[in-house]
N, C-alpha and C positions, 0 to 999 in steps of 0.2 A: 146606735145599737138597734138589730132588728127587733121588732116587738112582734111575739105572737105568732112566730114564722112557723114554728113546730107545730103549735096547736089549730093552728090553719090547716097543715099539712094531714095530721091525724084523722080531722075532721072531715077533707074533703070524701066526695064520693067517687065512684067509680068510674072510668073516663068523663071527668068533668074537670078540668084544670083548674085548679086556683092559683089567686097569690095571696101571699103575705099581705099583713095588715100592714103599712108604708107608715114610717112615723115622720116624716116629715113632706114635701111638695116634692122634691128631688128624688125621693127613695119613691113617690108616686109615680114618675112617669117615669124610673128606670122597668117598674114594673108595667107599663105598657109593653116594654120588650118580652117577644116569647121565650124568652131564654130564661127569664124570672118567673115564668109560672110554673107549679109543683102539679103533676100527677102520682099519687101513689102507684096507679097501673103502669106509669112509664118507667119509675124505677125498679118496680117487682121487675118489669122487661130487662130494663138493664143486666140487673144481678143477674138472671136468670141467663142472660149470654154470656155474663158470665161462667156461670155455672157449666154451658155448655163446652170453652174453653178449658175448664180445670181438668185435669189428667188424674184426678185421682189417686194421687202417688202414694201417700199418706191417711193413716185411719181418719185424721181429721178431715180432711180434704173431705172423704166420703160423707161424713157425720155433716160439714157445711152443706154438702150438697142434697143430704136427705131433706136437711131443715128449711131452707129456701124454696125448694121444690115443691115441700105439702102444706106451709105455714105461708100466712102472707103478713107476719107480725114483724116488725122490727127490733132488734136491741135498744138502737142510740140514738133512731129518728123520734126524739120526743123534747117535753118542755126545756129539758136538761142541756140539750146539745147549743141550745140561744142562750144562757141564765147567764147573768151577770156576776156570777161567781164561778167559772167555767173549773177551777181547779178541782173543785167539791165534787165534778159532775162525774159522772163512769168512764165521758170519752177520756176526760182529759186525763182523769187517775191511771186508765189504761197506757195511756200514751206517759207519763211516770217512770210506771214501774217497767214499762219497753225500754225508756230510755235511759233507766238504771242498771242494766241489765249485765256492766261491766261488773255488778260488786257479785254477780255467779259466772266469771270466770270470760264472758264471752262480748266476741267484738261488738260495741254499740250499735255501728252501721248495720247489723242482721236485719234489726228493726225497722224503716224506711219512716222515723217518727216526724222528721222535719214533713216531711212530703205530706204526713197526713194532716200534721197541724196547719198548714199552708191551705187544705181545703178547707179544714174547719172553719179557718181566716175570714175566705173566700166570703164561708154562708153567713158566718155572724155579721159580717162587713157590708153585704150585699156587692163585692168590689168583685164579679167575675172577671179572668184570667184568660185571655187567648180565646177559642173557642167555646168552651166548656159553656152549659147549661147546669141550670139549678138542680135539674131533675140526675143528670150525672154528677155533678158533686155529691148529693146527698145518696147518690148511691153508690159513688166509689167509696163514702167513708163508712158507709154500712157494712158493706162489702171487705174492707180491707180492714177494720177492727176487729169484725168476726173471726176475719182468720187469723190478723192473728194475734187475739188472746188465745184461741184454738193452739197455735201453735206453740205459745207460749206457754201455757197449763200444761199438755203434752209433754212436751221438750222438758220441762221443769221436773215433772216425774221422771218420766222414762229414758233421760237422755237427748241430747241435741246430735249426738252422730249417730246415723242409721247402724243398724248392728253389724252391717256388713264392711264400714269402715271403721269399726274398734277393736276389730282384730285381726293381723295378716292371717293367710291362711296357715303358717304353718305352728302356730300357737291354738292349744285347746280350750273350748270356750262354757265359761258357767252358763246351763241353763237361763236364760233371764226374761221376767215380765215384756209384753211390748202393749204400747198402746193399742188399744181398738177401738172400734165406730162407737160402740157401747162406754166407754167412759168419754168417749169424746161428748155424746150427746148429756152423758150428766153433766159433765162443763156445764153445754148450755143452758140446761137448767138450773146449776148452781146461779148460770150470768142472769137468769131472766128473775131469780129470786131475792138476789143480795149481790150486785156487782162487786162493790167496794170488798164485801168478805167474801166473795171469790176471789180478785185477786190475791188477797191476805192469805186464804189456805192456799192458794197454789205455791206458796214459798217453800223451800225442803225445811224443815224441822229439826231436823239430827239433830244433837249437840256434835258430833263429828265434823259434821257442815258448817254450823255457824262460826265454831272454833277457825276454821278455814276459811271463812268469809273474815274474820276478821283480821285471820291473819296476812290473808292476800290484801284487804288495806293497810296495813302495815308496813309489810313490803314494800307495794307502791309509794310508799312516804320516801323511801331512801331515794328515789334517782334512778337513772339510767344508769347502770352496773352490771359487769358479769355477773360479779354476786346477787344484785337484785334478780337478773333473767334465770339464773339458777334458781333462785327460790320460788321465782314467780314460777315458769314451765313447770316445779311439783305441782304447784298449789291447781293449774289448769287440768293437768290429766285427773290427777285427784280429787277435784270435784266436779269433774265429769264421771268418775269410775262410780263418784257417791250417790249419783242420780240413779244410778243404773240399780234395779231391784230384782234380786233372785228369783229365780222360780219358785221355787222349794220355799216354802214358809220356817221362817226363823222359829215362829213359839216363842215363850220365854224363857226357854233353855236352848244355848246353839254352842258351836263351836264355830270359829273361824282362825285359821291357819295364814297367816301373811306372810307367803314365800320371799318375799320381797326386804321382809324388816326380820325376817329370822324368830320370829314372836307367837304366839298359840295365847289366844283369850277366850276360854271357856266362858260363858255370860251367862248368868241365874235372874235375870231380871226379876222375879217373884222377891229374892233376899237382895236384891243389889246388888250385889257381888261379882267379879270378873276374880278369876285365877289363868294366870299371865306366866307363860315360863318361855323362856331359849326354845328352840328349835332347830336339827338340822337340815336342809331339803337337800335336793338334788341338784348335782355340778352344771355347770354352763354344759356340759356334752350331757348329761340324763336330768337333762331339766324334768323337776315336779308337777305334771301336770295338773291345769286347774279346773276345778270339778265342784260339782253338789253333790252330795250322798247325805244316807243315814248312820250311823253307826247301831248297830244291835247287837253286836257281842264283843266280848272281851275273854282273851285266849290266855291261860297260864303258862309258862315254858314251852315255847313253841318249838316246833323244829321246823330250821329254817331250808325249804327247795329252792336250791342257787336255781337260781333263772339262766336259762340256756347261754343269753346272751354275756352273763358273767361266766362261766364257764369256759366260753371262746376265748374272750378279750380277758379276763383278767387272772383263770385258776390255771389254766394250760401255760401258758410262758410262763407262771409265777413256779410252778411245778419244774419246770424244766430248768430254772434255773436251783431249785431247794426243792428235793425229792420228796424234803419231810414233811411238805405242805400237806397234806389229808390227815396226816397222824397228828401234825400241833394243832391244828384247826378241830380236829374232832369230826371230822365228815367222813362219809360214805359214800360209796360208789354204788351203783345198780345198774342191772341193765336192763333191756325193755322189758320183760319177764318178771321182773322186779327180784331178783335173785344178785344179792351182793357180790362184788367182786373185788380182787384186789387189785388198786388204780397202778400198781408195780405193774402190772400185767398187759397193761392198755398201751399200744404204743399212740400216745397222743397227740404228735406232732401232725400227724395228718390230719386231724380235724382241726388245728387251727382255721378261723376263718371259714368254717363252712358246719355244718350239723354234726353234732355230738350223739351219736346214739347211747347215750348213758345220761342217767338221773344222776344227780350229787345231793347228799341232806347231810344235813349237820348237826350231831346230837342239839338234846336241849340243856336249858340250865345254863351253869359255869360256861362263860365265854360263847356264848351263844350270841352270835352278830343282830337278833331282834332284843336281846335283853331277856329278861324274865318277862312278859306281858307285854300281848299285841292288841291293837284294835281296828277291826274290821270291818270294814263296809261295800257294799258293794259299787263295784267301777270295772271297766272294761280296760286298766293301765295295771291290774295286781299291784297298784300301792296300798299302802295302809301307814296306823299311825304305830308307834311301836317305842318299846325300853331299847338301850342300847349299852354294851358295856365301856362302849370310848366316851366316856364322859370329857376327856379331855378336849374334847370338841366345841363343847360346848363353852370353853373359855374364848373362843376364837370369835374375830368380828365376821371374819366373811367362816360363815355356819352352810356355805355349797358345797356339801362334803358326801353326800350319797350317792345312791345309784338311783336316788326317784322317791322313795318311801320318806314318811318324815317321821325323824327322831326325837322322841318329847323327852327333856331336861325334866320333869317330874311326872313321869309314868302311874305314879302310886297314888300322885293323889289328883291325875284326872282321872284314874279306877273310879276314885271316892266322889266324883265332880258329878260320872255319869250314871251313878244312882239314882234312884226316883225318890228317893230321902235316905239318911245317917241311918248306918246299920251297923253299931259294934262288933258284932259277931261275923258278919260277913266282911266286912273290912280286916277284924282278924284273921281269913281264912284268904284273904288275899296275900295279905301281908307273910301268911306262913309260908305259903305256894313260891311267895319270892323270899324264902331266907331271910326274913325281917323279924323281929320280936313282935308277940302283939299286944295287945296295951291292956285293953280289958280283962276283966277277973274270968270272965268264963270264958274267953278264946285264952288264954294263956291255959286253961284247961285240956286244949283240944289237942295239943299233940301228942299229950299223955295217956290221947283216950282211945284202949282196942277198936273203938269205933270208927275211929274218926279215918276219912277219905282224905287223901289230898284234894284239893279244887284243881280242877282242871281248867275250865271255861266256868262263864256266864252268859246267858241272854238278856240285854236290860228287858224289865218290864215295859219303856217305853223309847222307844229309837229317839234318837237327839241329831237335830241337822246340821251337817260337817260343809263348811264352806273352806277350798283351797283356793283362795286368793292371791292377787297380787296389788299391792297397794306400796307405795314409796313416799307418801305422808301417811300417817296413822295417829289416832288417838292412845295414848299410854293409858294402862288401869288409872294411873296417878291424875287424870285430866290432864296430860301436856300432851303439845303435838309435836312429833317426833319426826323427823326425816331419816329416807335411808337411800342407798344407791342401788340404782338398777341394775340388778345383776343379771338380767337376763336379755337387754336391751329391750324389753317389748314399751318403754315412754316416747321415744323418741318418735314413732308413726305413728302414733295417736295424739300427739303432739303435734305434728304436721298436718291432719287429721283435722284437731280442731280450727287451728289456723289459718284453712281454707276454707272453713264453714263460709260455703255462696250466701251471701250478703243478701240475701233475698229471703221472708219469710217463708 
């Protein structure tokens, strides 16, 4: 074992080559050879061409390049990297938790760990390899550790596939966090502070994720099976989707909508609490796009403006075949004027397929296709979240049943969810507004009273953030992890996606 090779190294001065302290006659006059003497100035050089090589592709990439450039300190070149219990040490921990890196979903080869531990070999051994110098070993492994825990810390938050392969182009995409130079460099600072708990925080946390780490070992226990590759391919898109972090801050009140599992989990994290109901979204032809918003109001008996594009495709032939469509539906006609007309009147057939010049709205209330109460947010798609009077849908497994909007199985009491606290009174003026009894002594008062207004809307006092997701594992309110099928196909290219992740840090 070499003795003292690091603290030789630290110690030396500036163009002045040393070597290692030789612990035996053999390890003496291998250190005759120049290949075994250390300059700190030749390996700053080295890295440093490095440095000139790197493409900068990545925030990290930049954040290695700022650091080597202004600093002449090293991570790994110290007493640690010779010590006789190499496991304990940062390189080796690092090179671990690299080469564990299957239990989050991803190929082990990413990592190149054999290749580094084979240098490390090299310097504890004093046994150089082919060409190679001391002063290049100890600064390929400086070099190639940096980046990459860098890349590893990174990747571990923010995702392993660049943003531009997690989604084809023609799927809409959530807002989401990306790494930059600035967390990259606190990396480095976490590394220069406490290596071992930096790695340690860099692990995701969720209970979502662990749940899924544990169950993709699991998995892996059964064999090579179609069933196993079924299970395992959720397990990989889904906790890659789980790295990926919104723009938009959660709070400890959120909503997220899982188009995917047909499911709506409002989360109160302050009480603990998740309220979990059915969901309908949008058919394989008017898929539900996926989005970040706020929600800030809530609408009493809406009336619903059919959207141009149902008007074409589904009121015009449904009319032509059943004249009495506008009358059992409840809808009206307008024209650009806004001046009601009788849709008898309209020969409609020509506008199949092409611009309608008439509005259609559909009384409110009774049979009203959003229900008694809508909830709105802003988005550039006019979806929202909404009551529905086909409950009957909601019995159904595959719940792809709209036109885009999503349908929530208990409308009334995610009312009560996006309160900024429990308000009996207003809770009963919700409840009146939809034809429900209300419960307390002084709202059971209010319909009796000359005074009293219908509710019409609400503004929350505080907007709550609406995540429309797609996810095909998911956590159940209950703690279980649930699988569900892709109804939209969007697993299958991000699946391929991962698979090809270039084996190179």
């Amino acid at each position: 074992m070499v003795i003292g090779l690091i603290a030789c190294l630290a110690a030396c001065k500036k163009e002045q080559p040393q070597s290692p302290i030789p612990d035996s006659p053999a390890s003496l006059q291998k250190l005759f050879n120049p290949a075994y003497q250390i300059s700190t100035d030749s390996i700053h050089r080295m890295i440093r061409s490095y440095l000139d090589e790197n493409k900068q592709v990545t925030p990290w990439d930049s954040a290695l390049v700022a650091y080597y450039q202004e600093k002449d300190e090293f991570f790994w070149l110290n007493d640690s990297l010779v010590s006789d219990k190499p496991a304990t040490q940062p390189a080796d921990s690092l090179l671990y938790w690299l080469g564990n890196i299957s239990k989050h979903g991803i190929h082990p080869g990413l990592y190149l760990t054999d290749s580094i531990r084979n240098d490390l070999e090299q310097i504890r051994t004093l046994q150089l390899q082919g060409k190679k110098t001391m002063n290049r070993l100890l600064a390929d492994v400086e070099y190639r550790l940096t980046s990459a825990y860098l890349s590893y810390v990174c990747r571990l938050k923010f995702g392993f596939l660049p943003p531009e392969r997690r989604w084809n182009d023609s799927i809409d995409r959530i807002p989401l966090k990306r790494c930059d130079k600035e967390f990259a460099l606190a990396a480095l600072d976490s590394l220069r502070t406490d290596a071992n708990a930096a790695f340690r925080r860099a692990q995701p946390s969720s209970r979502f994720y662990k749940k899924m780490q544990e169950e993709l070992e699991r998995v892996n226990s059964w064999g090579e099976t179609d069933t196993t590759d079924y299970y395992r391919n959720r397990l990989l898109v889904n906790m890659e989707r789980a790295r990926w972090q919104y723009a938009l801050e959660k709070g400890k009140k959120y909503v997220v909508a899982n188009t995917a599992a047909f499911m709506l989990q409002a989360v109160n994290e302050e009480t603990d609490s998740i309220l979990e109901m059915r969901i309908c979204v949008g058919s394989v032809k008017n898929r539900t796009p996926l989005l970040s918003s706020k929600i800030y109001y809530m609408e009493l008996n809406p009336y619903w403006n059919v959207p141009q594009s149902i008007i074409r495709k589904e009121i015009i032939p449904t009319y032509r075949r059943d004249t009495t469509y506008f009358t059992r539906n409840r809808m009206k006609v307008y024209d650009k004027n806004g001046t009601q007309v009788d849709p008898h009147s309209i020969k409609w057939a020509k506008y199949a397929g092409k611009g309608v010049p008439y509005t259609v709205k559909q009384d409110n209330k009774a049979g009203n296709s959003l229900g008694r109460i809508i909830f709105r947010f802003p988005n550039p798609y006019s979806v929202y979240l909404h009551d529905t009077p086909s409950k009957w849908a909601f019995s159904r497994k595959n719940r792809a049943v709209s036109h885009g909007c999503v349908r929530l199985q208990k409308a009334l009491d995610f009312a009560f969810f996006l309160l900024k606290e429990p308000d009996e009174l207003l809770e009963d003026r919700i409840r009146i507004a939809m034809d429900i009894k209300p419960v307390s002594e002084e709202g059971k008062k209010l319909p009796i009273s000359a005074a009293y207004r219908e509710l019409k809307h609400y503004s929350l006092e505080q907007y709550i953030p609406l995540f429309i997701d797609y996810q095909t594992v998911y956590l159940s309110a209950d703690n279980n992890m649930r699988y569900c099928e892709d109804i939209y196909n969007y697993d299958p290219s991000l699946l391929e996606a991962m698979k090809s992740l270039n084996l190179k840090p």
